[in-house]
N, C-alpha and C positions, 0 to 999 in steps of 0.2 A: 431582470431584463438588463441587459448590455449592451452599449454602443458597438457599433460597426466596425470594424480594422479598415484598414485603406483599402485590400485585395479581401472581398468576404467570399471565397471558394466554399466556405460550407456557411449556407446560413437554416435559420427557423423562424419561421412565424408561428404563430399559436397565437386562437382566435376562439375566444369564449362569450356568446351571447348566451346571457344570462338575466335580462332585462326586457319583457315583452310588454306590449300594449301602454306605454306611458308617451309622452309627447316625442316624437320624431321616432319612435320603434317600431318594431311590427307586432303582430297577431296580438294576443288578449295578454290578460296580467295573471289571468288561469295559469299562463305557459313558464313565468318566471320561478327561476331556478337556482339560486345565488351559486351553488357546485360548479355549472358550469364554468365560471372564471377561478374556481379553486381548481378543479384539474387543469387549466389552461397554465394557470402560475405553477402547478407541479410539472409539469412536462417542462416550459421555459426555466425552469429551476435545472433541471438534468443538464439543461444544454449552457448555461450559466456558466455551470460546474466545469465542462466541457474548454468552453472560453478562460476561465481562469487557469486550466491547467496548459492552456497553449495550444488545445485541439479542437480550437472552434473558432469560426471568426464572428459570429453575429446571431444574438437569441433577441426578436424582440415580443412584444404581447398589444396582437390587436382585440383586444375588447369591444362587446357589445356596440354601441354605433360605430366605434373604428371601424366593426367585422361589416363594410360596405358586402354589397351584392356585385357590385362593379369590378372591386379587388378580382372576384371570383369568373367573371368574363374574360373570354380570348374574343378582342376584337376581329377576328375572323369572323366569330360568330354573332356578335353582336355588334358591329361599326359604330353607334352611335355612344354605346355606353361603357365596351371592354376596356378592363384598366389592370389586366392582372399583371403587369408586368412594373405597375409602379413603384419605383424605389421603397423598398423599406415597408409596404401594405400589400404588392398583392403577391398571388399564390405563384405562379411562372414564373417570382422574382428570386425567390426561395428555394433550395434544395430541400428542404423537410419544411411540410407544414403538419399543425393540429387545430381541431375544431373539437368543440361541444358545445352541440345545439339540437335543436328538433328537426328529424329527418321524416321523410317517406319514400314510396314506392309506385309505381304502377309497371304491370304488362298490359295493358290494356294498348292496345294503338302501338306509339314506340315503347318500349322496354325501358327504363329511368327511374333514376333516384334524385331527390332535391331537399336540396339546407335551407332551414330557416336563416336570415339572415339579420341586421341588427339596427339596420337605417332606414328608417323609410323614406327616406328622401333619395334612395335608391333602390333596386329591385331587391324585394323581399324575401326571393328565393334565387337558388342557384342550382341549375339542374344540369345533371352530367349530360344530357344529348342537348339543350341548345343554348346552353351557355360555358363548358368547360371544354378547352383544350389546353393542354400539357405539350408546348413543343416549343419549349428555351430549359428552363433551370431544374426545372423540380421533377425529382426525384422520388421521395415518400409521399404519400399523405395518411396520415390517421386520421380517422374518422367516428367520434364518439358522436354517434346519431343513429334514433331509430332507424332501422330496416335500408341504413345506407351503403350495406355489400350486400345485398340480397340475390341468393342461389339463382331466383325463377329469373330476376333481370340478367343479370351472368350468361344464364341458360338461353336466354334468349337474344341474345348479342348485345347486352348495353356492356358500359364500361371500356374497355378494351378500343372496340369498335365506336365506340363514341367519344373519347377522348384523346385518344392517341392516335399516330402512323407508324409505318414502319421504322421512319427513321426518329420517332420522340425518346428524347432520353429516358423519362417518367418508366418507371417501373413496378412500383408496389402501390396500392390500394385497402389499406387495412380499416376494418369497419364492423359491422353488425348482419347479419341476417335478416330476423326479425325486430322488435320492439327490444329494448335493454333496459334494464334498474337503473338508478341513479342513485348517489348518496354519496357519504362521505368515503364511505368501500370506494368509490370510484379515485376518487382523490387519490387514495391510500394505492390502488394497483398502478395509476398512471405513471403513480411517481417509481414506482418499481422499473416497472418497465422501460421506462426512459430511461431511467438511469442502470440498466443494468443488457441493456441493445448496442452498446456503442460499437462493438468489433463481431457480434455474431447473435443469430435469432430475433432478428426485427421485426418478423411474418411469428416466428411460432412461438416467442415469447407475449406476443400480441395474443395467440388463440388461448395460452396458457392463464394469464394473466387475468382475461377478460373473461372467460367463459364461466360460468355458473348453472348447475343443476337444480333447480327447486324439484320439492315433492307437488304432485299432482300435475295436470298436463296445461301444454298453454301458456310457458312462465319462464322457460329458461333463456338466458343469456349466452345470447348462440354468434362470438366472435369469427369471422372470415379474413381470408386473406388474399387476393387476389393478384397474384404476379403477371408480367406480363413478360413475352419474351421468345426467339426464336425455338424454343425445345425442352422438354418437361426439365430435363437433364438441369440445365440452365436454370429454369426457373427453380425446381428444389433447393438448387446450390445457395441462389439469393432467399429463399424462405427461413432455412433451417441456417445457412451461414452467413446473412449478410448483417449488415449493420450501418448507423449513421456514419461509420468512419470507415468502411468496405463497403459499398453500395456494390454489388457483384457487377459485372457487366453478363445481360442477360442474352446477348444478340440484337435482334430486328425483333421487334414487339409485333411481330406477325402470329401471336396465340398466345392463350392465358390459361393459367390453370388457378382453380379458387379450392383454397383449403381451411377447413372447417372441421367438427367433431362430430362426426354421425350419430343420429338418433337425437337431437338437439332438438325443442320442440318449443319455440317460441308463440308469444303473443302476434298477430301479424305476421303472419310467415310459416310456411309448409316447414312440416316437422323433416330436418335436413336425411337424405339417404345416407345408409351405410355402403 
């Protein structure tokens, strides 16, 4: 973790709850996970690296109670508690973020995904349709959490249409499908991957990296990525060519295209089309 330059044009946060159910956290002590603050320190490791060679201005690392619920509100949407734009903690403050935490899903009603969060002395989730909007800084988001790119929400307008306009800069949404492994594996790919996205494949070095087959059904680690952006054209270009130091400009984020590995057949989560 690195202090800030005077002008921080490119920054990161990375945010790993890995500490549940003990005094001021949320959900049970079932849920804790020490990994997740070790990929969080491999990802800000990459951008570190990034900072000392002169091509970066700001990595920091908010951890478990750092990782408020509030960082993660656009006061639009929430008036009384949105704080994502807070210096140096929240997510709209950022051009790259990362998380690893416990995710879900529903289609049931609205379409939505939501993070476990790290405080409870603030809102213990954070849900892309009534708490996230992206319209100042940010750019990427990774998202190492169960079923938090999920096809069927995709399919069904979340994401895109819930956190974004036409005129948000935000462009990429990198995440999970279904349910994902955890372990030291995970440590081991983040660090790859971050450190190996700087100028191209920040979307398909992400599905590469993450995705895992197991034998039998129900099991695989089924990585997505979800671009947003005026034309397939566009969006490919940023999947397959962009990076934390080329962030492509994709148009008006007026459509999305989610790219995944067909036949991928996770725990929580329709096995994906070919």
């Amino acid at each position: 973790m690195l202090a800030a330059t005077a002008f921080a044009d490119h920054e990161t946060h990375s945010y790993g709850v890995a500490n549940f159910g003990g005094t001021n956290e949320c959900g049970s002590s079932g849920q804790t996970h020490p990994v997740h603050t070790d990929t969080s320190q491999a990802f800000d490791d990459a951008f570190d690296a990034l900072q000392s060679a002169g091509l970066w201005d700001s990595s920091l690392m908010r951890d478990n109670q750092l990782a408020r619920g509030s960082y993660w509100e656009d006061p639009g949407k929430q008036p009384a508690t949105g704080d994502d734009l807070r210096s140096n903690y929240g997510i709209d403050e950022a051009d790259v973020i990362y998380i690893h935490t416990h995710g879900g899903h529903s289609i049931n009603g609205t379409p939505r995904t939501w993070l476990k969060m790290g405080n409870a002395s603030y809102d213990c989730s954070a849900h892309t349709n009534g708490d996230m909007f992206f319209d100042e800084d940010l750019d990427i988001a990774v998202i190492k959490a169960c079923q938090s790119g999920n096809y069927e929400v995709w399919q069904a307008g979340g994401y895109r249409q819930q956190f974004s306009n036409s005129s948000s800069q935000f462009r990429m949404w990198n995440a999970f499908h279904g349910n994902s492994s955890c372990g030291n594996h995970v440590t081991r790919y983040v660090d790859r991957y971050a450190s190996n996205s700087t100028y191209n494949g920040v979307g398909e070095n992400w599905i590469d990296e993450a995705y895992d087959r197991d034998l039998g059904s129900n099991n695989d680690d089924c990585p997505t990525s979800i671009v947003l952006g005026s034309s397939s054209s566009n969006r490919d270009s940023m999947f397959e060519w962009g990076g934390w130091r080329d962030r492509k400009n994709t148009g008006s984020r007026t459509g999305s295209s989610i790219y995944y590995i067909g036949g991928c057949d996770p725990s929580s989560g329709i096995t994906l089309p070919n």
